[in-house]
VEXVOVO-98612 format. One line per 3 residues: number of its first residue (from 1); for each residue x, y, z of C-alpha. Coordinates in steps of 0.5 Angstrom, whole numbers. Layout:
N
NUM = X/Y/Z; ... $
***
This chain:
861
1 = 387/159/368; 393/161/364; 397/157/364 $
4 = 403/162/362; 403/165/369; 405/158/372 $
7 = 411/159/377; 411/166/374; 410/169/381 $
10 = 414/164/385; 421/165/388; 427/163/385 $
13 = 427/156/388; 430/151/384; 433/149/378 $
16 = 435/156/375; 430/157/368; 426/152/369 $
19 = 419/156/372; 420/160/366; 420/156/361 $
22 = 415/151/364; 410/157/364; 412/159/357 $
25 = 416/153/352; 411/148/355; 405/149/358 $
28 = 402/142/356; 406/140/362; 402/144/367 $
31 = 394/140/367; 389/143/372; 386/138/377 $
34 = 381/139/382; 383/137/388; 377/134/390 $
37 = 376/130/385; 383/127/386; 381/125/393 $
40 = 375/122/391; 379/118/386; 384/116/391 $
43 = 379/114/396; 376/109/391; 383/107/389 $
46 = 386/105/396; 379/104/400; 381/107/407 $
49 = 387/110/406; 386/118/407; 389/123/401 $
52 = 394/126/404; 398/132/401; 405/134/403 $
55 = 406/141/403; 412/145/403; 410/151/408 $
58 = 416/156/407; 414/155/399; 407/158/401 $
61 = 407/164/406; 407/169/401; 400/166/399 $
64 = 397/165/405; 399/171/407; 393/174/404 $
67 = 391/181/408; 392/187/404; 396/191/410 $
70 = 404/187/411; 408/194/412; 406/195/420 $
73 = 409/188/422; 403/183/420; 396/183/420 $
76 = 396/176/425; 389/175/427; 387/176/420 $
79 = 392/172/416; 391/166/423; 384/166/420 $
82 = 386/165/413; 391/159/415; 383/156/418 $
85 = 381/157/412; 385/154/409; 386/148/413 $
88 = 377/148/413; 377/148/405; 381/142/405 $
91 = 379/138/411; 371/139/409; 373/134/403 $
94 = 377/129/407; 384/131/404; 389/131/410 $
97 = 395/136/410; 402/135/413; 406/142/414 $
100 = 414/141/412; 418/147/415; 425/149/414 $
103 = 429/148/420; 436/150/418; 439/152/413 $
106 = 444/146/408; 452/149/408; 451/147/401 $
109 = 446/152/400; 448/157/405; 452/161/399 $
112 = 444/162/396; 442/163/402; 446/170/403 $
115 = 445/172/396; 437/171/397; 438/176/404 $
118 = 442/181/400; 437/181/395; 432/183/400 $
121 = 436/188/403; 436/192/396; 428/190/395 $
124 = 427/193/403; 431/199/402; 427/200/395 $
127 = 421/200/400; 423/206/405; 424/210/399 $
130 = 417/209/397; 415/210/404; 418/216/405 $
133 = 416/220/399; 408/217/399; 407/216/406 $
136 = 403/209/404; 405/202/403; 408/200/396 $
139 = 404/196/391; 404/188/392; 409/187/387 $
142 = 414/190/392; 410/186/398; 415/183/403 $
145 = 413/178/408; 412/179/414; 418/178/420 $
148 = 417/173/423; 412/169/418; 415/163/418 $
151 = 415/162/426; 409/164/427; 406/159/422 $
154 = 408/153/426; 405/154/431; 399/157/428 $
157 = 398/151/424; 399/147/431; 394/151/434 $
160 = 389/149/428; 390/142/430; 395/141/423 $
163 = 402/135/423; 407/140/423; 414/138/423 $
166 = 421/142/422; 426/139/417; 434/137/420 $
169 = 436/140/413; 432/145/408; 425/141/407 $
172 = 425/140/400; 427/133/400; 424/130/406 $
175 = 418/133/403; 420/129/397; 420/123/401 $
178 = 414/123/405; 411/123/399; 414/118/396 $
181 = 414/113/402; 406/115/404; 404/115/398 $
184 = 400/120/398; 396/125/394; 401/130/392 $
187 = 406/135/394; 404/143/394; 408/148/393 $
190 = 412/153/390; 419/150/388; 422/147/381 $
193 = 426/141/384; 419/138/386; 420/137/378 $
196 = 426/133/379; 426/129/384; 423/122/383 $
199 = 416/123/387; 409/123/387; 406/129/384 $
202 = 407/136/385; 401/141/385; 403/149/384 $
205 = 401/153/391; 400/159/386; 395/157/382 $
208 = 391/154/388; 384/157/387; 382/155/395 $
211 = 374/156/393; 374/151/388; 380/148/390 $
214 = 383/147/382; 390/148/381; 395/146/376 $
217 = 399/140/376; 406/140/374; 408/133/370 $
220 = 415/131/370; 413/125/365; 411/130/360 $
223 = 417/134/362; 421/128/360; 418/127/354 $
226 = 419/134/352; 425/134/353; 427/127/350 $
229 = 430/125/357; 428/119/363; 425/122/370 $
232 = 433/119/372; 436/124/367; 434/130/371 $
235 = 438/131/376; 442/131/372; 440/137/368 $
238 = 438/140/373; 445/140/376; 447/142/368 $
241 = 443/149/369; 444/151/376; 441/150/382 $
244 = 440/152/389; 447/147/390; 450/148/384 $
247 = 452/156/382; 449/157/375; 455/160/372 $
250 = 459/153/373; 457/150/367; 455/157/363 $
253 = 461/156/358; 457/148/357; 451/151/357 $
256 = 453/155/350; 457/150/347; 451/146/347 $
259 = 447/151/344; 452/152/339; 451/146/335 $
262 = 444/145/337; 440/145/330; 433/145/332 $
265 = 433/152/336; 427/155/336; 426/162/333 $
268 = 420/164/338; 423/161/344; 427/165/349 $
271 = 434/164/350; 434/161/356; 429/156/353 $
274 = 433/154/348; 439/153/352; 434/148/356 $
277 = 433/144/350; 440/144/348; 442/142/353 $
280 = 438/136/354; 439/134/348; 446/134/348 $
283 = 445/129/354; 439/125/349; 444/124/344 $
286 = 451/124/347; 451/122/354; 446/117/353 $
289 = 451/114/348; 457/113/354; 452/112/360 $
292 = 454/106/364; 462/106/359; 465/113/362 $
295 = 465/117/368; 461/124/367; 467/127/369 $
298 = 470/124/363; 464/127/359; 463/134/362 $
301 = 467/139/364; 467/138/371; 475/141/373 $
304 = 475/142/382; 467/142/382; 467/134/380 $
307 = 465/132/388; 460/138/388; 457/136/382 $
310 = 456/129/384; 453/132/390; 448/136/387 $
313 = 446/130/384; 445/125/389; 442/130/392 $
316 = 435/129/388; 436/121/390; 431/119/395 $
319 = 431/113/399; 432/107/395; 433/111/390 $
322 = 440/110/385; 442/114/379; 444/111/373 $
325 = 449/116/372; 454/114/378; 458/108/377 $
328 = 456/102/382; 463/99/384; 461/100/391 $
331 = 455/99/396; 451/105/395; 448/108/401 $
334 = 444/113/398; 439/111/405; 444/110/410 $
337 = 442/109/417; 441/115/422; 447/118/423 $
340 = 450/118/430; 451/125/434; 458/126/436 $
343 = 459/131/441; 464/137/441; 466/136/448 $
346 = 465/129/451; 466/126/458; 472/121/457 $
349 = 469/117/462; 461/117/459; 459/112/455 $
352 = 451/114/452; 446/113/449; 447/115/442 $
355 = 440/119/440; 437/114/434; 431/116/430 $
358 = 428/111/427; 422/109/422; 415/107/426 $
361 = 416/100/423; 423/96/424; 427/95/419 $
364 = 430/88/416; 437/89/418; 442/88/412 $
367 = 450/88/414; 453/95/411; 460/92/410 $
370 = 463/88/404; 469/85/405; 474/87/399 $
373 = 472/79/395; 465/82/394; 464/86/389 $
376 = 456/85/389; 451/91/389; 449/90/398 $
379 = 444/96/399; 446/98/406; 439/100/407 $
382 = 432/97/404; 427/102/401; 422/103/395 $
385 = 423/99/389; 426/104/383; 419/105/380 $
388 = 418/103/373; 418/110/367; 410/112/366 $
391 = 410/115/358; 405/120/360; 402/123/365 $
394 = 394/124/367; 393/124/375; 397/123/381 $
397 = 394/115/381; 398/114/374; 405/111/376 $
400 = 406/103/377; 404/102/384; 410/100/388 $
403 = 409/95/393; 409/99/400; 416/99/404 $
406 = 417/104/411; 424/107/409; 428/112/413 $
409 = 428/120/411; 435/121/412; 441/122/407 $
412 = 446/127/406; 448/131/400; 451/137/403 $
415 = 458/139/398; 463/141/402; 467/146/397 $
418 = 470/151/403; 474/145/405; 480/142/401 $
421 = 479/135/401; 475/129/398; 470/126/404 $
424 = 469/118/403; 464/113/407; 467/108/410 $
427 = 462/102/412; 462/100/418; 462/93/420 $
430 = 456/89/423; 459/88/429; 461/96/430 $
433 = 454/98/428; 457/105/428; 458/111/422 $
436 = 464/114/421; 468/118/416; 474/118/414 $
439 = 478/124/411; 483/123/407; 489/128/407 $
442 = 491/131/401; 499/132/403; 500/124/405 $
445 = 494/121/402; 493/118/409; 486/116/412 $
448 = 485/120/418; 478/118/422; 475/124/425 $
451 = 471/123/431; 473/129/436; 474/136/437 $
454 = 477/137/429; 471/134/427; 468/138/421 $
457 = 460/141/425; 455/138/421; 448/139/422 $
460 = 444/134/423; 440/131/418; 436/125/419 $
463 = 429/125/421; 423/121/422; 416/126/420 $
466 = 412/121/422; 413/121/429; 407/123/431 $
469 = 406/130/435; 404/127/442; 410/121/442 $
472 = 415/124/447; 421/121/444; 423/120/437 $
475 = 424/113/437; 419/107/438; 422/103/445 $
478 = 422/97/441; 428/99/437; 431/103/440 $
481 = 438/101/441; 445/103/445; 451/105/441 $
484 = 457/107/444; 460/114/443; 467/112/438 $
487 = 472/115/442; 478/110/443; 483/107/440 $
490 = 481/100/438; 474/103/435; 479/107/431 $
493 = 482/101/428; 477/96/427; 473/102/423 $
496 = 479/103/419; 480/95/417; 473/94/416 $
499 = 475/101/410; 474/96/402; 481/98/400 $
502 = 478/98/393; 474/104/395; 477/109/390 $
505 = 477/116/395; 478/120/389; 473/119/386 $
508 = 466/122/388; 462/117/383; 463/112/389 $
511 = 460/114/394; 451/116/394; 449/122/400 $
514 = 455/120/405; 455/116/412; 457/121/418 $
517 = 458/123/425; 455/128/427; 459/133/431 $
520 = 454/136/436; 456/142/441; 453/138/447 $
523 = 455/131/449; 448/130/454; 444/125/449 $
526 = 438/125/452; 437/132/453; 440/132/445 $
529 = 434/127/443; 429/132/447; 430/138/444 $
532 = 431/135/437; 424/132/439; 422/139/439 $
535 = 425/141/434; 422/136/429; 415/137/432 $
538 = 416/144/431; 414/146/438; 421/149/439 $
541 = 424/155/436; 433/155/434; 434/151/441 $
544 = 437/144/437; 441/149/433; 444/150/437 $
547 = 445/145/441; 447/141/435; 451/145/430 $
550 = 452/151/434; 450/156/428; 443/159/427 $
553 = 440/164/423; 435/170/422; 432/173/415 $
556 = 432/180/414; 427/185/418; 425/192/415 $
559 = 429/196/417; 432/203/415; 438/203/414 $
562 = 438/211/413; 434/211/420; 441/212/426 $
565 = 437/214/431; 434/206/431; 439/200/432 $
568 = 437/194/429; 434/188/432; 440/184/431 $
571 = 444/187/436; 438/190/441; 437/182/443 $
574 = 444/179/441; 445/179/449; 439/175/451 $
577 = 440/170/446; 448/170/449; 445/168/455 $
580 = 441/162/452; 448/160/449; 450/160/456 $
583 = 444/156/458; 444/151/452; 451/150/452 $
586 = 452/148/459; 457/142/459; 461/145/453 $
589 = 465/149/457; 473/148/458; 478/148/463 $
592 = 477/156/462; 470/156/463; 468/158/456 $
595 = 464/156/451; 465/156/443; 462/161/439 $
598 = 456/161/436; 455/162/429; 450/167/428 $
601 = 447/169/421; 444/175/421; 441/180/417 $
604 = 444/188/419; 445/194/415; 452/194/413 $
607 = 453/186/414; 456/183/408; 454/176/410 $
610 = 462/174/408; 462/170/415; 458/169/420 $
613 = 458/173/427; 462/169/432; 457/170/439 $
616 = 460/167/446; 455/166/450; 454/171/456 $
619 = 454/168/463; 448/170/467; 445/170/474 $
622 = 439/166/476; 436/167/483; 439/161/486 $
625 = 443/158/481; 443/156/473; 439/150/473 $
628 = 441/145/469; 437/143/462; 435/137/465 $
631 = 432/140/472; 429/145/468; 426/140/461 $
634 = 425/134/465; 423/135/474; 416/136/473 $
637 = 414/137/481; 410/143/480; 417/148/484 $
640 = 420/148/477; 415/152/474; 418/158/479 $
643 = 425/156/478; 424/156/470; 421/162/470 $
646 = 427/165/474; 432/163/470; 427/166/462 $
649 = 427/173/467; 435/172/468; 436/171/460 $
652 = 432/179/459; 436/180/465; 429/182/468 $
655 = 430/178/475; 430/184/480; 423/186/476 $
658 = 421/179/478; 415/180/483; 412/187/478 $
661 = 411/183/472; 408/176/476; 402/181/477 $
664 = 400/182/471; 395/179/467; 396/174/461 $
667 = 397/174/456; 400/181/458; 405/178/462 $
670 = 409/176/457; 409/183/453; 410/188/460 $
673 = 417/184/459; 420/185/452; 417/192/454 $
676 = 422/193/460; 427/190/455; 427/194/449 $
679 = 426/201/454; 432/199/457; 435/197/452 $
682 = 435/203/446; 433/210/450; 431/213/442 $
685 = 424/209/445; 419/215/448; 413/215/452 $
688 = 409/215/446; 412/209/443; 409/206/450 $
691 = 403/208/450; 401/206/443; 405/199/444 $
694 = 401/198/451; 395/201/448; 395/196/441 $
697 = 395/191/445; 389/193/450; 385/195/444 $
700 = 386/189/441; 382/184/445; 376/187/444 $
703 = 376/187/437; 374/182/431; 377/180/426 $
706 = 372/184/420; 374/190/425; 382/190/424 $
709 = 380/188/416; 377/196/416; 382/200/420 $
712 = 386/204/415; 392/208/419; 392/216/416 $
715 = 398/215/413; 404/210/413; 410/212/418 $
718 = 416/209/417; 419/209/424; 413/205/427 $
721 = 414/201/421; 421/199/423; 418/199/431 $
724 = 412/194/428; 418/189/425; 422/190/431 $
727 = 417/188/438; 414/182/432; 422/180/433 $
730 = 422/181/440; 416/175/440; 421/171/436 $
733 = 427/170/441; 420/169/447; 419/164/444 $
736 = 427/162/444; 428/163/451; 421/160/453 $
739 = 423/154/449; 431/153/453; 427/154/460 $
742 = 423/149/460; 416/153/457; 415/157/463 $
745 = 409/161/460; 404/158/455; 406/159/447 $
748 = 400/163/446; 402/168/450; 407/171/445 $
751 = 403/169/439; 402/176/435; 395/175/434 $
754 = 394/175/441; 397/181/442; 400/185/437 $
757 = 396/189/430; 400/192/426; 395/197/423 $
760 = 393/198/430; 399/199/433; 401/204/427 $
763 = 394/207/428; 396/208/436; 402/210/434 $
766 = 401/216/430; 394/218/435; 400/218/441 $
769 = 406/223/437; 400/227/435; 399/228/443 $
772 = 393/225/444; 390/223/450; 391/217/453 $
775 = 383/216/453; 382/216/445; 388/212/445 $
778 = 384/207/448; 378/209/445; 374/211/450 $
781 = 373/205/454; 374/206/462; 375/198/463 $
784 = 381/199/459; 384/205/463; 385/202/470 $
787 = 389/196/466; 393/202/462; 396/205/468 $
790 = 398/198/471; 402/195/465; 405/202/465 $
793 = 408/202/472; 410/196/472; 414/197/465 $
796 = 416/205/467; 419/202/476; 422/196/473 $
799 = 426/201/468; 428/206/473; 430/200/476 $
802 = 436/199/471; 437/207/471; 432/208/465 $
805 = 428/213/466; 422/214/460; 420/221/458 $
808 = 416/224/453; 419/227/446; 417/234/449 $
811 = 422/233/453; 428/231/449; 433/237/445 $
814 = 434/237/439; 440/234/439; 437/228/442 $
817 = 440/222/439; 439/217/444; 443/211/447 $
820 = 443/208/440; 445/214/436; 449/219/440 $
823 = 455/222/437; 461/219/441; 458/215/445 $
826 = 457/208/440; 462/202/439; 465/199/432 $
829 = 468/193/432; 475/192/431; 478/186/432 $
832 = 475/181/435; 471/186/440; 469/193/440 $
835 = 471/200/442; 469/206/445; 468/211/438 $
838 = 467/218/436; 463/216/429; 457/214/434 $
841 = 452/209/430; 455/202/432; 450/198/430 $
844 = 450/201/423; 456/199/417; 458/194/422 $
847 = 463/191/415; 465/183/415; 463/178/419 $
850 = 467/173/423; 468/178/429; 467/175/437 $
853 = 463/177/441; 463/176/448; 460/181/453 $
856 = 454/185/455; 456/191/450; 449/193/448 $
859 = 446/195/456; 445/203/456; 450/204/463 $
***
């Protein structure tokens, strides 16, 4: 195996330069292990403790992701195959794996999130290009992960009987954690941090040979020992070199000073890697000097990016982990206890129970408030032993055992730089047993405590990844605990005198990942618990995002942002998505009978990515009346069924097709429905693009996997590539509006390898523009026929219903742009809506975000 490819193929995740110069400068960091005989050395080790390996999913798609075709919308029964065999491999020699997937995206990361996107959008208007002169799929070194990868993996994984949770913040440092607290094998993956943080060993995914089950195991010890660092200095460098928190051109001008008085440059080194070890030796020999006797930002140019920097760096603490590079001169609480979840819009009258998470075994309770007399370290919360420093490293089994303690994964390290002032934890006294925040006013120096509607939204960060997927609850009954929502005066008060008036709030040294509400945008707590349940479980898909932090967001899809005549799938679902805001957010709405915007983070041709979208949520009708969240996710008299499948029908706006899609059989109940949708919805769709999307979708259950391997389409069509991304993104938001509803359809309904072939979609789809006979569409099989013609009336009544007629391209004009794309007849946004406008083309060059949208504005009448 070379070891000089280690990382080389991996996204840029991580500390910025670090991959290259591991896989270049110092390969003997990299050891190849074998993974069998890891486990066998556990078992031995620890006699009935299962060897467990924690692995960060988002990191591996694109290497799981193994078929050849990815162009058409994604090959899922063969990729659902290469996950079994994945989980296959490593279940035969007794290895457990526990699935870690992102469930949002951290404030403190959403400036690299934006970049990463815009980056994949010129990568995806390089692939259209291609497509467009070869007519083939490009190369693998311009592969793009399917849309809707990361979605489906969940559930793909749930279904082969696999652990999988959803992170309340970017999954690296819950992955970190586990791993740490569970002592397990180790971490896979594909992400530098994993180096940084103090944790169990961390195995690269990229260089995983699944037959052999050998990889290449990344030692931080022997990095340190390159470096002439402790595994505690490597946060800090770390945040010296740039990461995902910190811009890499904050300490650019450092960096090379640095450099400049490094004597012992390398002339066969590259630049990156000699400033790498310029600038760890300056923390060895200059730093090191003042540690524990000055301030780093009295040795660093910190300027206004201290608190930042200070941020970035607790960020890699884990649970009962400190730095010694922060002064203790105040408790550290770098594990708080979960934080209470405040709502924006709360009953004045309602004293409920907050939602706790909390560890499978009850922690000893320490008090988390010292009065001003006491200057001794108090952890606020029990945790891990700081582990002693291991010189080398040999296997996953060489660091000091640690005697086992059951921490909570929950910090919060998330900087804050769009806001002009310094956050600051208050401790809480042992009689409130609540946490609060006190922001303290730039202008009066005043301490102001933040519990209502100004609040800062946070999202949620705390979380239990051992709560196992058949618990119903994310808290044992043992120790959950009641907690008063924080809203009167006296709290207030009592809060505020229990502050340590030593607490220096400027500066950021003080204070270890912070204490905070939780600000949600939903005040029932009890339906708030359940859906964070089903986001950790991963068996819901954006519900408690939005419920919780009202803000969500979607990758790029492939898209051609030269084609006018197809609108972007943003927009084609944002008036579904509006009518699930108006159903999440039901108690939210105020004496006007609106609800808050939605932050909406999604990629379109055109979008900038400076703002969000502000989306209100759009009022629909429901047979009946709207249920609420609690009728709909807890009445389980065998009725609801019917009044949760009223109410999904009423997100796409389908109610009166109701009686026409209940005679379709599963599980192509489901599809028929965001069949209508599309068709309604953009009239530049045709009666062919009917019969190769209901013909796919028939064809494909009698088709085994070796089968679909074989297919090869004539030729690669750019506009069934964009009409591939855009049905797979339309199963997405299915599983959105089943999840809101109460799941009135089962998951595996909409499951893209039950009903959807990218090659065979692509394959019918140039069959059906060429005008082909349905029958050789549906490959002579008269059995399917009869179903054909079923799903095509029930699509085709339903859309004239809503004055949709579908007719074949031989009877469009040449001028024929369609509803999407017709000249005069688009909206463009201006000011906080839209207008009638001549340049037509509405969902294309849509400038900046930060524009509401509040009406049904994308219905073609």
């Amino acid at each position: 195996m070379d070891r000089q490819m280690v990382l080389s193929r991996s996204s840029v995740m991580g500390v910025r330069g670090l991959q290259g110069f591991v896989g270049s400068t110092c390969p003997h960091i990299c050891t190849v292990v074998n993974f069998k005989e890891l486990a066998e050395h556990h078992r031995s080790k620890y006699p009935g403790c299962t060897p467990t390996i924690v692995v960060d999913a988002m990191c591996c798609l694109r290497y799981w992701y193994t078929p050849e075709s990815w162009i058409c919308g994604g090959q899922w029964r063969e990729y659902f195959s290469a996950l079994r065999d994945f989980v296959k491999t490593f279940t035969a020699v007794g290895i457990k794996l526990i699935f870690f997937f992102d469930g949002m995206v951290e404030q403190d990361k959403r400036d690299e999130w934006v970049k990463r996107r815009l980056k994949n959008n010129r990568e995806i208007s390089r692939i259209f290009h291609y497509i467009k002169s070869h007519k083939e799929q490009p190369g693998r070194n311009m592969f793009f992960i399917p849309s809707g990868l990361a979605v489906f993996t969940r559930f793909a994984l749930k279904t082969l009987g696999q652990e999988t949770l959803c992170s309340l913040q970017e999954a690296d440092y819950e992955v970190a954690s586990y791993g740490l607290q569970h002592n397990c094998l180790g971490i896979l993956g594909e992400d530098t941090d994993y180096l940084i943080y103090d944790t169990c060993p961390y195995f690269s995914i990229s260089e995983l040979c699944l037959e052999s089950l050998d990889t290449v195991m990344l030692c931080r010890e022997k990095l340190c020992e390159s470096l002439g660092l402790r595994v505690a200095d490597l946060p800090l460098l770390a945040c010296l070199l740039g990461n995902d928190i910190i811009p890499e051109g904050m300490f650019e001008s450092f960096r090379y000073k640095c450099l400049s008085s490094y004597t012992s440059v390398k002339e066969n080194f590259d630049k990156k890697g000699n400033i790498i070890l310029a600038v760890s030796d300056h923390i060895s020999k200059v730093l090191h000097l003042y540690q524990g006797e000055r301030k780093l930002e009295e040795l660093l140019p910190l300027g206004p990016n201290k608190a930042l920097f200070y941020k970035g760096m607790a960020s890699y603490l884990l649970p009962g982990q400190k730095s010694p590079w922060f002064f203790q001169e105040v408790p550290m609480c770098s594990d708080p206890e979960p934080r209470q979840e405040v709502p924006m819009c709360t009953d004045p009258e309602s004293r409920q129970e907050v939602p706790m998470c909390s560890d499978p075994e009850p922690r000893q309770e320490v008090p988390m408030c010292t009065g001003p007399e006491s200057r001794q370290e108090v952890p606020t919360c029990t945790g891990p032993e700081p582990r002693q420093e291991v010189p080398t490293c040999t296997g996953p089994e060489s660091r000091q055992e640690v005697p086992r303690q059951e921490v909570p994964m929950c910090t919060d390290s998330e900087p804050r730089q769009e806001v002009p002032r310094q956050e600051v934890p208050m401790c809480t006294g042992p009689q409130s047993g609540q946490e609060v925040l006190i922001w303290t006013d730039p202008e009066s120096r005043q301490e102001i405590l933040c519990t209502g509607h100004e609040s800062k939204q946070e999202v949620p960060i705390c979380t239990d990844p051992i709560s196992k997927q058949e618990d119903s609850m994310c808290t044992h009954p043992e120790i959950n605990q009641k907690l008063p929502v924080a809203t009167d005066f006296e709290f207030k008060l009592e809060a505020l005198m229990c502050t340590n008036p030593e607490i220096k709030q400027e500066d950021p040294t003080n204070v270890g990942p912070e204490i905070k509400q939780q600000v949600t945008m939903v005040s029932d707590t009890e339906i708030l618990k359940i859906a964070r349940t089903h986001h950790v479980q991963a068996e819901s898909y954006l519900v408690y995002n939005i419920m919780s932090s009202g803000e969500i967001e979607c990758s790029n899809t492939l898209e051609d942002e030269l084609d006018q005549a197809l609108p972007s799938q943003a927009f084609i679902y944002r008036p579904i998505r509006q009518r699930v805001y108006s159903l999440l957010l039901e108690d939210c709405q105020d004496v006007a009978s609106t609800c808050p915007a939605v932050k909406e983070w999604f990629v379109y041709p055109g979008n900038p990515l400076r703002h969000p979208d502000l989306v209100r949520p759009l009022q629909m009708t429901v047979p009946g009346g709207t249920p609420s969240l609690k009728i709909l996710w807890l009445n389980q008299e065998p009725e609801m069924q019917v009044r949760r499948l009223d109410t999904l029908l009423a997100c796409f706006n389908l109610s009166s097709s109701r009686e026409e899609l209940q005679a379709v059989e599963s599980p192509f109940q489901a599809l028929c429905c965001l069949l209508i949708y599309l068709f309604v919805q953009v009239d530049t769709l045709c009666l062919e693009d009917l019969h190769a999307f209901i013909a796919q979708a028939l064809c494909l259950q009698g088709k085994s996997t070796s089968q679909l391997v074989n297919l090869q389409p004539d030729y690669i069509n750019p506009r069934a590539v964009q009409l591939g991304s855009l049905l797979v993104r339309g199963l997405t938001t299915l599983v959105l509006v089943n999840s809101a509803c109460g799941f009135p359809w089962k998951m595996s309904d909409f499951m893209p390898w039950n009903i959807f072939d990218g090659k065979l979609f692509h394959q019918k789809y140039l069959q059906s523009e060429k005008g082909y006979a349905v029958e050789v569409l549906l490959e002579q099989n008269r059995s399917r026929l009869t179903k054909f013609h079923n799903l095509k009336a029930v699509v085709c009544k339903a859309c004239m219903k809503e004055n949709r007629r579908i007719t074949g391209r031989a009877h469009w004009g040449s001028h024929h742009a369609g509803r999407w794309g017709r000249q005069g007849s688009g909206y463009h946004r201006t000011g906080s809506g839209y207008s009638r406008s001549s340049q037509g083309q509405p969902w294309r060059d849509q400038g900046p975000g930060s524009r509401q949208y509040e009406h049904d504005q994308w219905r073609r009448y």
